[in-house]
Residue, then its C-alpha position, 0 to 999 in steps of 0.5 A: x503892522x498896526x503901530x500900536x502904544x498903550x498908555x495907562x495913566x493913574x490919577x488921584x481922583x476915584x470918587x468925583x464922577x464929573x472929574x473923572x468924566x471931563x479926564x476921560x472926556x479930553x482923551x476922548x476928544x484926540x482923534x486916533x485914540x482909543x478909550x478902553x477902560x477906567x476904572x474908579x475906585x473908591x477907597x482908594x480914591x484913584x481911577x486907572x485909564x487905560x487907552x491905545x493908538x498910535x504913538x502921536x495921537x497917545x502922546x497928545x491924548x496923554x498930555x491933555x489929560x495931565x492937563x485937564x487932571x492939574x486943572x480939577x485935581x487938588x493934591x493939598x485935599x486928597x486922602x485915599x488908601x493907595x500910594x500917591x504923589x501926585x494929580x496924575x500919579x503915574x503914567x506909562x507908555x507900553x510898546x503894544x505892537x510895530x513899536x519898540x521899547x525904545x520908541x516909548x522912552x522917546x515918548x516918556x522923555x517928550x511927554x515928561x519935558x512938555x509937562x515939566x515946561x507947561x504945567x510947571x510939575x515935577x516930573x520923574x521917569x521910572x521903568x525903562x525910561x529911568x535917567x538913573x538906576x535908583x529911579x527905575x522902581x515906582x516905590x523907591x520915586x513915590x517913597x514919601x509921598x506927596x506928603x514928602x515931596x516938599x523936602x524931598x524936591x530940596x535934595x539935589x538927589x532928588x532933583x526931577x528930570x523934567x520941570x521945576x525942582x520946586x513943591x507944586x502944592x496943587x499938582x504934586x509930581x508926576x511919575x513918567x515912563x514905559x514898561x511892558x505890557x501886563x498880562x493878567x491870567x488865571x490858571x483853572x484847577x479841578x479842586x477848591x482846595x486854595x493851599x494845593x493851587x499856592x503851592x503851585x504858584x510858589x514853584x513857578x513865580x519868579x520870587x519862589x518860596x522861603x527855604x525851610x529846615x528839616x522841621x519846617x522853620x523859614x530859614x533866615x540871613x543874618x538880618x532876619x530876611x527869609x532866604x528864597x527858594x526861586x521859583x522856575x519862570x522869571x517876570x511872573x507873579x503868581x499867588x492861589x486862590x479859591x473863586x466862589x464863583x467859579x467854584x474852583x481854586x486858580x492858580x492867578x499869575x501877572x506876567x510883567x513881560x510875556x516876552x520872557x515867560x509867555x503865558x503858554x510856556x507857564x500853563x504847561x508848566x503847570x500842568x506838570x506841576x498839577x499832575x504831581x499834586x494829583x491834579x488836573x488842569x481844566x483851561x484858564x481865563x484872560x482877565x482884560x486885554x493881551x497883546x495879540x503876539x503873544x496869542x499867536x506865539x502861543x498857536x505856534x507853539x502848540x502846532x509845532x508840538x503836534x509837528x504841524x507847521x506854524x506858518x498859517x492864517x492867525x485866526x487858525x492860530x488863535x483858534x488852536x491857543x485859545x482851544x490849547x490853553x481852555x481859554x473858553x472854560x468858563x465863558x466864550x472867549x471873543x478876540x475882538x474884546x479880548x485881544x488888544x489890536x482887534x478892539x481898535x481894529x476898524x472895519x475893512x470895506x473891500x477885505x470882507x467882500x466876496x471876490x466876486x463883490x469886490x470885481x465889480x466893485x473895481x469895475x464900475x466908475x467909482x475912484x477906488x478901488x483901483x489898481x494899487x488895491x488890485x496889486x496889493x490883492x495880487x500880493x496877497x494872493x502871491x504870498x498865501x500861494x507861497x505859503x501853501x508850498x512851505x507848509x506842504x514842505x514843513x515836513x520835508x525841512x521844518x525851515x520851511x515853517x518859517x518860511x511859512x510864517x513870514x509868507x503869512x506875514x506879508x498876506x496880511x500885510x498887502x491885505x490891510x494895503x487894498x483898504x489903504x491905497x483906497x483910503x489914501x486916494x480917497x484923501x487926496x480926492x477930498x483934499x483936492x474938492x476943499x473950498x478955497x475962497x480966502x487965502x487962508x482957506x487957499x494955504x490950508x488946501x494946499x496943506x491938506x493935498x501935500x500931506x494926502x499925497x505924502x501919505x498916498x505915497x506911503x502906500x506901497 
């Protein structure tokens, strides 16, 4: 599996293109990172980057553009409509795929120690990462702003976890951390009616809807706050809207974490909810990226609906969410720019090649492919036999879907191996042709074919 992070750093600056260009420019500039997106904005005077690799590489791409922002940034001048206390306001790392929470707290606390020591900024970690309870909410660290932060840093209270409890006019302070991914969904109605699709927004989200007398009148505490009324799913958001240019009112939803309230569980939710209104749900609409486990939960969920058994290849999987939920009502829906893994997936020389293309192709005189390719081909093809019988047996022992499902699993894990073992010895190969005429050029070969072969020997 692809070991995958999302970094989403937001930076005080959205109306200056050049810095925001030589930002962007030095995460560009670390090789296994993957710039999908920035997004200026002008009243607000903030660009949000978002960005994906694996861990390491997002690590450094991270710190370099904290650096580059410290560097171009002047907090002492910035004015903007959004909350801010800092160069770089906010940074989080998000577990995308083959890593976990956990591994992304380990990074927040690298990142946010190398930050505090070498640029000299305050840094707070929030969300998952948080050193105390009070720190875990974004609003609660930026209260005050930058504009507080010279007496805010003097309260021992407010001491930073990483780098100087002193006020650093230029860059502010910095926000660290990891959360989940955000998923932004639209739910599409046969009405423009916007009061009808809110209604449906407020029984499902998880802060609800105020409590109401018999007459209609908010019922309050003895503070004045409205009692809620919670609504069904936990970790989602959800407000109604009428899109002009769509001609139809959505039910538009932010899950802060699919892995609690996946977006399946809520669309049929809300078909339920629209059938009582005398409406009817007509499909949905991804607004940006989604992890791809959560399109595949989604398949399987709705093949065990139909008795199916869900231990099948994932573009059937895909397919059958994308057709479950309406995905594609409004435009084609193209995994490869909606699905996060598929937009940073590199192409597959051998995998995309008819079997009898990459036969002769092993027949020939050329290095690779050669028998570990062979192997993991044979590996593949032993798992997909393997799961052939457990969906033929699905019936018979529904145990056998997961059976199934961890079969199709490693198919595609011992696929993406034929390209590995290739690549792998074609790394050796050129670190072994590496010219050697100076002793530091000496020292470096020698570097460059151990770690090829660390990572050949990676390669089951």
């Amino acid at each position: 599996m692809m070991r995958l992070v999302e970094c989403v750093p937001n930076f005080s600056e959205g109306r200056d293109k050049n810095i925001i260009e030589s930002i962007c420019d030095a995460i560009r500039k670390v090789k296994g990172v993957y710039l999908l997106d920035f997004d200026p904005g002008e009243a607000t005077n903030r660009t949000v980057v978002t960005f994906v690799g694996e861990p390491e590489p997002v690590l450094e791409a991270a710190f370099q553009a904290i650096k580059k922002a410290s560097e171009l940034i002047d907090m002492s001048k910035h004015k903007g409509a959004h909350a801010r206390m800092g160069a770089t306001d906010v940074c989080p790392f998000v577990p995308v795929s083959g890593v976990t929470v956990d591994d992304c707290v380990e990074l927040s606390h690298r990142l946010g120690k190398r930050v505090g020591e070498e640029l000299g900024i305050p840094v707070y970690l929030y969300e998952y990462a948080a050193t105390r309870p009070e720190r875990k909410n974004l609003a609660t660290i930026r209260k005050g702003e930058y504009e507080g932060l010279p007496e805010k840093l003097k309260d021992p209270e407010w001491k930073p976890d990483y780098g100087p409890a002193e006020f650093n006019a230029r860059s502010g302070a910095t926000v660290i951390g990891c959360r989940e991914f955000l998923i932004a969904y639209n739910i599409n109605l046969n009405t423009k009616d916007r009061k009808l699709a809110h209604e449906i927004a407020l029984n499902i989200r998880e802060a609800g809807r105020a409590k109401r007398d018999k007459d209609g009148k908010i019922i309050r505490d003895e503070q004045g706050k409205a009692i809620k009324i919670p609504g069904i799913f936990k970790a989602v958001k959800a407000v109604g809207w009428y899109i002009e240019e769509y001609g139809l009112a959505q039910v538009s939803i932010n899950f802060t974490n699919y892995k609690i309230s996946p977006p399946h569980l809520v669309f049929d939710e809300c078909c339920r909810q629209a059938e009582k209104l005398g409406l009817r749900v007509t499909g949905s609409e991804l607004v940006g990226l989604i992890p791809l486990e959560a399109i595949l939960m989604a398949g399987r969920y709705y093949l065990r609906k139909q008795g199916k058994s869900p231990g099948v290849p994932e573009e059937e999987l895909i397919e059958i969410a994308v057709r479950s939920l309406g995905l594609d009502q409004l435009y084609p829906f193209e995994p490869e720019k909606k699905i996060i893994e598929y937009t940073v997936a590199e192409k597959r020389r051998f995998e995309e090649m008819r079997l009898r293309g990459f036969v002769n192709e092993v027949s020939v005189d050329s290095p690779t492919p050669g028998g570990g390719s062979v192997a993991a081909l044979l590996g593949s093809m032993a798992a997909a036999l393997g799961s052939m019988v457990a969906n033929l047996s699905y019936k018979d022992d529904e145990l056998m879907g997961e059976k199934g499902m961890e079969l199709q699993r490693l198919k595609d894990e011992f696929l993406r191996e034929i390209e590995r073992d290739a690549q792998s010895f074609d790394a050796v190969i050129e670190a072994m042709r590496m010219k050697a005429k100076t002793e530091e050029a000496k020292k470096a070969k020698e570097e460059a074919i151990k770690n090829a072969y660390l990572g050949a020997a990676r390669v089951p």
